[in-house]
N, C-alpha and C positions, 0 to 999 in steps of 0.2 A: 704594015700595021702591027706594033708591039702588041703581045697579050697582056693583062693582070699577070704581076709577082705571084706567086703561090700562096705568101705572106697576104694579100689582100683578097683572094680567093677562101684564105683559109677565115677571116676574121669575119668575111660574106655570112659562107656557110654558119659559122657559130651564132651570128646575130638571128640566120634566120629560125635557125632550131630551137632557140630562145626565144623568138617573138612566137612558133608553134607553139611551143612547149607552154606558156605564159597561156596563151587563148586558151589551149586544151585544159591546163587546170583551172583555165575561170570556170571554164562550162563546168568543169565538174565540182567547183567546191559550191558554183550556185545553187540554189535550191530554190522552189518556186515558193511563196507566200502564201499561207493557207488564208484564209477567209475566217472573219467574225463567225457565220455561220457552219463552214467546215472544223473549227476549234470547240464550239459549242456542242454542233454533230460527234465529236469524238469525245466529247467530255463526257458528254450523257455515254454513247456507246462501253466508255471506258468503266463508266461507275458502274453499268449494268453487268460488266465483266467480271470486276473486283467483288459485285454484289453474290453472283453466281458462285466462283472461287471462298468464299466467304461459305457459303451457305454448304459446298463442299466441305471445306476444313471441318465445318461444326459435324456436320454426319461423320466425318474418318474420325473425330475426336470423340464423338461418343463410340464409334465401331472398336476403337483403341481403348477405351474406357472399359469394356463389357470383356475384351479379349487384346490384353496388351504385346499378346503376342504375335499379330498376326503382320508379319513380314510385310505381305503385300501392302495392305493399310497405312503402314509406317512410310513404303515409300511415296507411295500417293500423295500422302500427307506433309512429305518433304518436296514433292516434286510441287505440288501445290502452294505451299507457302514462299517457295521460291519463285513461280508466275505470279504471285499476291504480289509479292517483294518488286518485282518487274514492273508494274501493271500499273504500281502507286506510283511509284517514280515518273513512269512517263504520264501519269494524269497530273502529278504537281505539273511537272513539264508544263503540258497542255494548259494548265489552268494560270501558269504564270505568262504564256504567251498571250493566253484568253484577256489577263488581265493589263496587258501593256497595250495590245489592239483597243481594249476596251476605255483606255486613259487618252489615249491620242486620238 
């Protein structure tokens, strides 16, 4: 009984590390589909986040108003506007997924 050429062994293996490799990036680039209800659930959650953040900013802006110097205040107030910055983004996100579930 002759064996496989090395040459047809070798082309085996490649297919098969390919057809692996292919499965293992489906699973990973799949992501699961949230729900009507789970996009709404974060819509709200998110606005009450941004609302909070918000309601932040304004106190560090008046604390930066009364005492423009105060270091600490300043970063807060940058660290803050940057999760504002975050926060809106992924609620457009949400609300544009919200609104294409909610079209179809």
């Amino acid at each position: 009984m002759k064996l496989p050429s090395k040459k047809i062994l070798m082309i085996t293996a490649a297919v098969f590390v390919l057809a692996v490799g292919a499965y293992f990036l489906f699973q990973w680039y799949r992501k699961p589909v949230e729900s009507k209800e789970q996009l709404s659930a974060k819509v709200t959650d998110l606005n009450k986040q941004i609302a909070n953040l918000e309601y932040t900013a304004f106190n560090l802006n008046k604390l930066l108003t009364k005492n423009p110097a105060n270091a600490e205040a300043t970063a807060k107030l940058k660290t803050t506007n940057e999760q504002l910055t975050a926060l809106k983004s992924e609620l457009k996100t949400a609300q544009d997924k919200l609104q294409i579930l909610t079209i179809s």
